[in-house]
C-alpha positions as CSV (number, residue, x, y, z in Angstrom):
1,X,-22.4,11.0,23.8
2,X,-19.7,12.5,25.9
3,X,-17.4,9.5,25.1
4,X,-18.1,9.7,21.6
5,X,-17.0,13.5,21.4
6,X,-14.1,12.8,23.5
7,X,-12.5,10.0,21.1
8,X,-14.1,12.6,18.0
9,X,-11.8,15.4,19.2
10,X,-8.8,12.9,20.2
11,X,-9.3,11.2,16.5
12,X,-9.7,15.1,14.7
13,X,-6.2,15.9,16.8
14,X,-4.4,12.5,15.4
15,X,-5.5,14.1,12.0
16,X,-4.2,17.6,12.1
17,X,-1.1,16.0,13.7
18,X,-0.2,13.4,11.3
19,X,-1.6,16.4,8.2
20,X,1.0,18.6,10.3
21,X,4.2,16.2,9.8
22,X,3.3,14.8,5.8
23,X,2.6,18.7,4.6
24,X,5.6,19.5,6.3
25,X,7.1,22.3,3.3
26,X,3.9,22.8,1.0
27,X,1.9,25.5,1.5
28,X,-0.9,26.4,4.1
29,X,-3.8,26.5,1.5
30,X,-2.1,22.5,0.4
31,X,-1.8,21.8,3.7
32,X,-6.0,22.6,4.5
33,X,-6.5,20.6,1.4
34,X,-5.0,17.3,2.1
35,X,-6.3,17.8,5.6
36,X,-10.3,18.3,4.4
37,X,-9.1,15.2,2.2
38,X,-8.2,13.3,4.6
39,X,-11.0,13.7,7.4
40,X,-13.9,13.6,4.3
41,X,-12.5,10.0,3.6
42,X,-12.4,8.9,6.6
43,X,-15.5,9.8,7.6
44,X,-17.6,9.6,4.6
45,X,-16.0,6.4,3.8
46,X,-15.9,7.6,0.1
47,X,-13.6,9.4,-2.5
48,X,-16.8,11.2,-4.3
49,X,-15.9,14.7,-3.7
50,X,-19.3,15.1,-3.3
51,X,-19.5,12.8,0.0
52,X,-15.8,14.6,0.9
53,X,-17.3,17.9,0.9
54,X,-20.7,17.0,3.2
55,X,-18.3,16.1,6.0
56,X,-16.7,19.5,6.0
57,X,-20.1,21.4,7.2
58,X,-18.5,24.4,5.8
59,X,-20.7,27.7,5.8
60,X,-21.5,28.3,2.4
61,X,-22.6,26.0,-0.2
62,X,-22.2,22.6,-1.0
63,X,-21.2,23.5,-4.8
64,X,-18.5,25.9,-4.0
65,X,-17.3,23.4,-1.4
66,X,-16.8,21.0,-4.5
67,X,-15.3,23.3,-6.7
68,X,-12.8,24.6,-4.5
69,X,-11.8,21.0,-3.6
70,X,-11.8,20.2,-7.3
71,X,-9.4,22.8,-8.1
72,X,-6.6,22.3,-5.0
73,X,-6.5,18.8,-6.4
74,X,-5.6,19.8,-10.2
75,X,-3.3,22.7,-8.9
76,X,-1.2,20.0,-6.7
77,X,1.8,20.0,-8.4
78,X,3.9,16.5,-8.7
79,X,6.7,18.2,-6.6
80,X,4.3,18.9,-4.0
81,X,2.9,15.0,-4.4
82,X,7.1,14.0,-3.9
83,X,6.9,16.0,-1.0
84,X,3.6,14.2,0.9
85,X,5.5,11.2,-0.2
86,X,8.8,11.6,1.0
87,X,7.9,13.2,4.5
88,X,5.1,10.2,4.9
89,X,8.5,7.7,4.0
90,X,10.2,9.7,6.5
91,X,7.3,8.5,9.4
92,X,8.0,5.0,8.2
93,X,11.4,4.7,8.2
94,X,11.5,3.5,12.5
95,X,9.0,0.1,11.1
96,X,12.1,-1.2,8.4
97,X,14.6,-3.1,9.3
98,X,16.4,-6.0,7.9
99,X,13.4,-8.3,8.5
100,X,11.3,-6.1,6.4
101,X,9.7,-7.7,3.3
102,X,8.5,-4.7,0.3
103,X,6.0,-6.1,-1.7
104,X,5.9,-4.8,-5.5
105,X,2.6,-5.2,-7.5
106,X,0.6,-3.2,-10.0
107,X,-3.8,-3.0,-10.0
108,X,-6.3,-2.0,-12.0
109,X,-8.9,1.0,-11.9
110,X,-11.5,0.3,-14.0
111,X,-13.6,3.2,-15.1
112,X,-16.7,1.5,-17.2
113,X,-18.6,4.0,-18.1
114,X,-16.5,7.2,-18.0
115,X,-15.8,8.9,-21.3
116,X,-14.0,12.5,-20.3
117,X,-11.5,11.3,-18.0
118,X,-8.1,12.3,-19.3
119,X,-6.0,9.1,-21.2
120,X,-8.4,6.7,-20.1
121,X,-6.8,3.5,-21.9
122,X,-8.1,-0.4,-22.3
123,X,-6.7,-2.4,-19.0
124,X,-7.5,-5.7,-17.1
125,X,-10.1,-5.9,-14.7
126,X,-8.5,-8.1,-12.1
127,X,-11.7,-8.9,-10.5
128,X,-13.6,-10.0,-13.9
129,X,-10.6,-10.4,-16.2
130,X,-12.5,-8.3,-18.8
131,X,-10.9,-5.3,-20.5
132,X,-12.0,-2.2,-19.2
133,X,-11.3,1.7,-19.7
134,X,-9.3,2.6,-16.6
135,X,-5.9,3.0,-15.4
136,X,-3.1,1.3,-13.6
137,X,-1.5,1.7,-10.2
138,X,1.9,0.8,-8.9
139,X,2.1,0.0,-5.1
140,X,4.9,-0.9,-2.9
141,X,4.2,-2.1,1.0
142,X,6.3,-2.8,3.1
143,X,5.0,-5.8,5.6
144,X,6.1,-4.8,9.3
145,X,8.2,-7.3,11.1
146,X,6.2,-7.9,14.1
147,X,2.4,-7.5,13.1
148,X,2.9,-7.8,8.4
149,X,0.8,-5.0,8.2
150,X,1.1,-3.4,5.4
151,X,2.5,0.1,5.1
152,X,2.1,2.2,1.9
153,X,5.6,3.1,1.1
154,X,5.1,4.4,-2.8
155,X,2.2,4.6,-5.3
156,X,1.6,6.2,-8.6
157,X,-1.6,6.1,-11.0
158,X,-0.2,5.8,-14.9
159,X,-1.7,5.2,-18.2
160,X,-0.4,3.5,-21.5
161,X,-2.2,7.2,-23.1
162,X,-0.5,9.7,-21.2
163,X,2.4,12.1,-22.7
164,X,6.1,10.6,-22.0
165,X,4.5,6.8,-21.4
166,X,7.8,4.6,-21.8
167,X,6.4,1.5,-20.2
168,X,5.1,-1.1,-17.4
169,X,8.1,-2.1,-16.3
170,X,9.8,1.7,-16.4
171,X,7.0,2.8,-14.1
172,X,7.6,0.1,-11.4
173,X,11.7,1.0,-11.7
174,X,10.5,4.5,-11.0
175,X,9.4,3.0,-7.6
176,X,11.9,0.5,-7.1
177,X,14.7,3.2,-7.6
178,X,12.3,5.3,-4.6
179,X,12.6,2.5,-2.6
180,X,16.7,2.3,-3.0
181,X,17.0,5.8,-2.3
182,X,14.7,6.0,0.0
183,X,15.6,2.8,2.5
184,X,18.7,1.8,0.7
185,X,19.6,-2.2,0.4
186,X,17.6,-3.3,3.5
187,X,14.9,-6.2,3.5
188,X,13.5,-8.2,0.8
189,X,12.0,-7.9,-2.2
190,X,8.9,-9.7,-3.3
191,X,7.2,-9.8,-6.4
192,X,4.8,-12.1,-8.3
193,X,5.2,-13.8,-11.9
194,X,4.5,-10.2,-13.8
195,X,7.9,-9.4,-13.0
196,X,10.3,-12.4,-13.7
197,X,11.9,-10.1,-16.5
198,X,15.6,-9.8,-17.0
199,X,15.4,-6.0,-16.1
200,X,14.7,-6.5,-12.6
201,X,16.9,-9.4,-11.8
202,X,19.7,-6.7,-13.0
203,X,18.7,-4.0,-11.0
204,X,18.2,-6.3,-7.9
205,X,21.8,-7.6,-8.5
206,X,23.4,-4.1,-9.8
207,X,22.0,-2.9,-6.1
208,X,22.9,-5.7,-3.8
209,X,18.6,-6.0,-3.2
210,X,17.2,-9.7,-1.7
211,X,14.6,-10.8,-3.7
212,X,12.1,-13.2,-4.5
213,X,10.3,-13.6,-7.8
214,X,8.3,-16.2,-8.8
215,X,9.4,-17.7,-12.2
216,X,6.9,-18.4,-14.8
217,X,7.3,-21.8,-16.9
218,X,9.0,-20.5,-19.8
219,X,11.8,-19.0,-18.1
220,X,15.5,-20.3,-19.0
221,X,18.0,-20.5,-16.3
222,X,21.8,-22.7,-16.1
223,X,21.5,-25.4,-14.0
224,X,24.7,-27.4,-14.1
225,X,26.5,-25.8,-17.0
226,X,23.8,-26.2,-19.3
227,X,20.6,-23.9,-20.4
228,X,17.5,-25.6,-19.5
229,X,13.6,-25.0,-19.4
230,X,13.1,-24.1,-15.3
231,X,10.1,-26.4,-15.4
232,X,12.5,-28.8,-16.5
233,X,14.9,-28.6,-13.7
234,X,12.4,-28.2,-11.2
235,X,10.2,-31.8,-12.4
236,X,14.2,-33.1,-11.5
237,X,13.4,-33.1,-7.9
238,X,10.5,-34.1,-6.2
239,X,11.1,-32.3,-2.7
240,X,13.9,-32.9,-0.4
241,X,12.2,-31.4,2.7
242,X,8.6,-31.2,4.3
243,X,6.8,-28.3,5.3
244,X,3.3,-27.1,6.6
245,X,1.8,-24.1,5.8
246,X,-1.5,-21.9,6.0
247,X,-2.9,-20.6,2.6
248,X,-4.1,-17.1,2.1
249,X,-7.2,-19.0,3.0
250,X,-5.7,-20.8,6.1
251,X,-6.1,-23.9,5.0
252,X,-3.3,-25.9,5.7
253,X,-1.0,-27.6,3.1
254,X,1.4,-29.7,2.8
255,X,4.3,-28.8,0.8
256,X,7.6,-30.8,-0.6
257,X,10.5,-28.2,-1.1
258,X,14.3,-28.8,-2.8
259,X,16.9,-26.3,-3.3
260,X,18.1,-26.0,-6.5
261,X,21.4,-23.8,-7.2
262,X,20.9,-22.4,-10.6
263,X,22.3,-18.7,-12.5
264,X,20.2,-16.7,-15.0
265,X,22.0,-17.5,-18.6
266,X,23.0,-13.8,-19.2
267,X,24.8,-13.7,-15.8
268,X,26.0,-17.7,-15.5
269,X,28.7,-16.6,-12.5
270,X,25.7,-15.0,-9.9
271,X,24.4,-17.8,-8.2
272,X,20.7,-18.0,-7.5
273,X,18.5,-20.5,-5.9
274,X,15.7,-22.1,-7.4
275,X,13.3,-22.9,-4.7
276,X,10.5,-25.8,-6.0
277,X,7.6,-26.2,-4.0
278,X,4.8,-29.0,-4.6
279,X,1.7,-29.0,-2.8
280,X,-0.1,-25.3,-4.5
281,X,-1.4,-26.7,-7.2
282,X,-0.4,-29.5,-10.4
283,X,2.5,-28.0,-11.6
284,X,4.9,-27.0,-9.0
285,X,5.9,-23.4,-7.7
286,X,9.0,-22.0,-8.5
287,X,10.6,-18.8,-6.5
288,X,14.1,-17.3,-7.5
289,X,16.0,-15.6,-5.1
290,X,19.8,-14.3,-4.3
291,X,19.7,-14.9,-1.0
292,X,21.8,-18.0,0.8
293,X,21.8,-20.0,3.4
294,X,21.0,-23.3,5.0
295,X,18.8,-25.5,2.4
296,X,15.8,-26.1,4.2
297,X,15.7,-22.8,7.0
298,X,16.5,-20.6,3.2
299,X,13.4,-22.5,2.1
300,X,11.2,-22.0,4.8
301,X,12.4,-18.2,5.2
302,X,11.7,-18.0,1.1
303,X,8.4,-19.3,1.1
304,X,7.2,-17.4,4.0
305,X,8.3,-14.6,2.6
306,X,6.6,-15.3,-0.8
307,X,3.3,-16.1,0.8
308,X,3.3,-12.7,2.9
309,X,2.8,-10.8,-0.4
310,X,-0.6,-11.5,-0.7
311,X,-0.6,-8.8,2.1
312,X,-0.8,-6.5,-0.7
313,X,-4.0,-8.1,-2.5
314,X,-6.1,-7.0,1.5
315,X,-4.6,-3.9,0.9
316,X,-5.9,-3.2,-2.8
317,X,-9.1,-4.8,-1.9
318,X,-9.2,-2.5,1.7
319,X,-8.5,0.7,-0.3
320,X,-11.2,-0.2,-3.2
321,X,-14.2,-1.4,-0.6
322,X,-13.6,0.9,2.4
323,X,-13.3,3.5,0.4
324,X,-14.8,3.1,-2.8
325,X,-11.2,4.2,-4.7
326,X,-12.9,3.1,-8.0
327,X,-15.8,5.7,-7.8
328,X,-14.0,9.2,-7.4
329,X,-15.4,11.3,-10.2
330,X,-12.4,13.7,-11.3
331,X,-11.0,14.0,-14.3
332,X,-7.9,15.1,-15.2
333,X,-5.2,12.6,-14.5
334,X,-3.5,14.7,-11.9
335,X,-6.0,14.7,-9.6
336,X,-6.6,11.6,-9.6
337,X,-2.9,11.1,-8.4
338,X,-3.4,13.6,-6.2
339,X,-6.5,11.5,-4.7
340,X,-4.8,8.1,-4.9
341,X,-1.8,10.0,-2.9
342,X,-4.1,11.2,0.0
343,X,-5.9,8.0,0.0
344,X,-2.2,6.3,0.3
345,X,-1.6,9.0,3.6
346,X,-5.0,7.9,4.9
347,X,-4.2,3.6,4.5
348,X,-0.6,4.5,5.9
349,X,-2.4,6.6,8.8
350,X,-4.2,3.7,9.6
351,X,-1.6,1.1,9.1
352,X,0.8,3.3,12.0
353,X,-2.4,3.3,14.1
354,X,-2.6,-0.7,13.7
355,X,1.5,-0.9,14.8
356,X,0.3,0.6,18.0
357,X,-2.6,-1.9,18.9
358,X,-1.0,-3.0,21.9
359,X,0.3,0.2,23.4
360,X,-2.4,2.8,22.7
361,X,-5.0,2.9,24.9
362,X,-6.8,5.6,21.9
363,X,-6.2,2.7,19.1
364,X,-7.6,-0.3,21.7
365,X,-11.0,2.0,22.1
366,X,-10.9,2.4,18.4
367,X,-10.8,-1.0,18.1
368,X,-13.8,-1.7,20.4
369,X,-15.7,1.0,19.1
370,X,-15.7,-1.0,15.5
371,X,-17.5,-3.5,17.4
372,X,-16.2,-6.3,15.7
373,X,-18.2,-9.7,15.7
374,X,-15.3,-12.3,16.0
375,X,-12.2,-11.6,18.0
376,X,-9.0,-13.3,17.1
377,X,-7.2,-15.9,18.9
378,X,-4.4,-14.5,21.2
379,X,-2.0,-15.9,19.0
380,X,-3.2,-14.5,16.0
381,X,-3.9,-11.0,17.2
382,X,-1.0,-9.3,16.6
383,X,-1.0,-10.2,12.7
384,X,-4.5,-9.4,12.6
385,X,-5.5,-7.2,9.1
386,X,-7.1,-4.5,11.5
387,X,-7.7,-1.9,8.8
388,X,-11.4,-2.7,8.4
389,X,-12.3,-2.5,12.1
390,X,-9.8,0.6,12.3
391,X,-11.4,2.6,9.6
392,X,-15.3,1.7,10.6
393,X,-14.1,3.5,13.9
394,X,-13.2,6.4,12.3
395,X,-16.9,6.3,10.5
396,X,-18.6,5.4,13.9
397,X,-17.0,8.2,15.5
398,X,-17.0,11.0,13.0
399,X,-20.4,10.8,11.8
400,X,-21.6,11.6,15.5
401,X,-19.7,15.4,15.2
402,X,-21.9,18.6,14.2
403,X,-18.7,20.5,12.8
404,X,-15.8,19.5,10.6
405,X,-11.8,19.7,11.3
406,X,-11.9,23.3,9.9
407,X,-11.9,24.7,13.5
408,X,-8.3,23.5,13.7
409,X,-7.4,25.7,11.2
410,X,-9.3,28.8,12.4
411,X,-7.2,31.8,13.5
412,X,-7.5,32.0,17.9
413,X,-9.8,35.2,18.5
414,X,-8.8,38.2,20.9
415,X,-10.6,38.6,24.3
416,X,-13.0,41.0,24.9
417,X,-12.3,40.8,28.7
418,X,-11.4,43.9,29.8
419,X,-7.7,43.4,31.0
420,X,-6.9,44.6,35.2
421,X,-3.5,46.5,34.1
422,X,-3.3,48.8,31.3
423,X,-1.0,48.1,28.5
């Protein structure tokens, strides 16, 4: 039990700290609530404020717990949001570098059976592919160079309903023109087919931004001074190279790759490459990108890249089963981007904690306190997803304690030893 209050008190300390540097210009009363946020989801595994508010063990009642947790999250202003964000981007910055990929993607929230929840609109369940009332997320990760694990870099929770909606795609510019400001023109960009729109191939190129984007089959491109169907160009080659990869799956596949200079018809004088890959299904898959190099190591490099993205679909799923993102219960559409946002702090928290798996003798006990089943081969181990076993560490741990984190933020009390020297 000893050892369990030991790593407790370590773990509530990590907390406060990390709390400490994203709050760092908000308010103390902001500060306390993304803190209590933060340790109630990572303890109760849950983002029912209900659940939240248990794990405090605060000395009056369980209602009023609620309530005043309810109401810091509607008073969070958006500037106040920027500010967690930017300060948390801040953190990240030492993990980018040129090898860095930032994965773009939107998800659902479905919300079935809700009827009061501010501009609830009709959206795509990805996991049924019904329509459902809910909302939509933007996310952007950026996949560490050593171990790909994912770090939250922006998110934002929108809807079609809400006042000053312009669209889809102006939402994900918001973050893509985060991401410029924020890390400027380093790394690569990937996206999937949702975003093979002219928009983005112009900011991308206005910006100087590597990208990959896969191309969907009715996209036009110039491919030897002539306009042509991409599918068309790309059932003109039949693979130059050969390469072996590992699914998301990690099944391995044989694939047959050619390089295939090509230019968008609105911008004929940018040259592009038009990577076609056979060997992931009937028709073949096609990836545009701006960046150059050697035919088959640009290949391999694009590919790989490509692939990584799928990074991003562990870490909607992570954030939606660890946590049960899809059953908070507030309403207004502010807090819930206030929630999302904490939730973001608490799956960045834990992706800084993974980067440190080989150095941190607190993160290696974590790790063996999640009592995993399998252990990964040697080689495999430092791309390990580690969030699950990372966060069921945190539960293991934390449910043990009698007391919350609020005694971090109690005042110190004066002595009543009498003092040897008067004053």
């Amino acid at each position: 039990m000893n050892h369990y209050t030991k790593l407790a008190w370590c773990l509530k300390r990590e907390i406060f700290k990390f709390t400490k540097k994203v709050c760092k210009g908000i308010g103390r009363p902001e500060e306390k609530l993304i803190n209590n946020l933060l340790y109630g989801i990572a303890e109760s595994g849950s983002c029912h404020l209900s659940k939240i508010s248990r794990t405090l063990k605060e000395r009056i009642s369980l209602k009023k717990t609620i309530e005043r947790l309810s109401r810091g999250l509607q008073g969070f202003s958006e500037q106040e949001q920027q500010k967690l964000l930017d300060n948390y981007t801040q953190m990240v910055k030492p993990y980018v570098d040129k090898r860095t990929v930032f994965v773009i993607d939107n998800s659902d929230v479905t919300k079935q059976y809700s009827e009061k929840m501010e501009c609830l609109e009709i959206v795509r369940d990805g996991s049924t592919g019904k329509l459902e009332k809910g909302y939509w997320t933007t996310e952007i990760a950026a996949l560490t160079a050593e171990s790909k694990s994912p770090l939250p870099v922006y998110d934002r929770v929108f809807s079609a309903s809400e006042k000053g909606f312009i669209s889809a795609t102006e939402e994900s510019m918001k973050g893509l023109r985060y991401l410029s400001r924020t890390f400027g023109n380093v790394g690569i960009r990937a996206l999937d087919r949702g975003y093979d729109a002219l928009a983005y191939y112009e900011y991308f190129i206005r910006n100087n931004e590597a990208f990959v984007i896969r191309a969907t089959k009715n996209r036009d491109v110039r491919y030897k001074k002539e306009t042509k169907n991409i599918l068309k160009v790309a059932n003109q080659f039949k693979g130059k190279y050969r390469i072996d990869f590992h699914d998301r799956k990690g099944k391995l596949v044989s694939c047959k790759i050619a390089v295939v200079p090509v230019s968008l018809p609105k911008h004929p004088n940018i040259p592009l490459n038009l990577i076609v890959i056979y060997g992931f299904g009937k028709d073949p898959m096609m990836l545009l990108t701006n960046v150059d190099g050697d035919d088959k190591r640009l290949a391999n490099t694009i590919i790989k890249v490509y692939l990584m993205r799928w990074r991003i679909e562990e870490y909607f799923r992570f954030k939606k089963q660890q946590y049960e993102w899809e059953d908070f219960r507030v309403r207004s559409l502010n807090s819930i981007r206030t929630l999302y946002r904490v939730l973001s702090l608490l799956t960045g928290f834990i992706s800084l904690l993974s980067e440190k798996r080989n150095e941190s003798l607190f993160v290696m006990e974590l790790i063996s306190v999640s009592m995993r089943i399998y252990r990964p081969k040697p080689e495999k181990a430092k791309r390990k997803f580690l969030h699950y076993a990372i966060g069921d560490a945190f539960f293991v741990i934390l449910r043990r304690c009698s007391v919350g984190i609020l005694s971090f933020f109690a005042k110190p009390q004066p002595s009543n030893q009498l003092s040897l020297f008067p004053a």
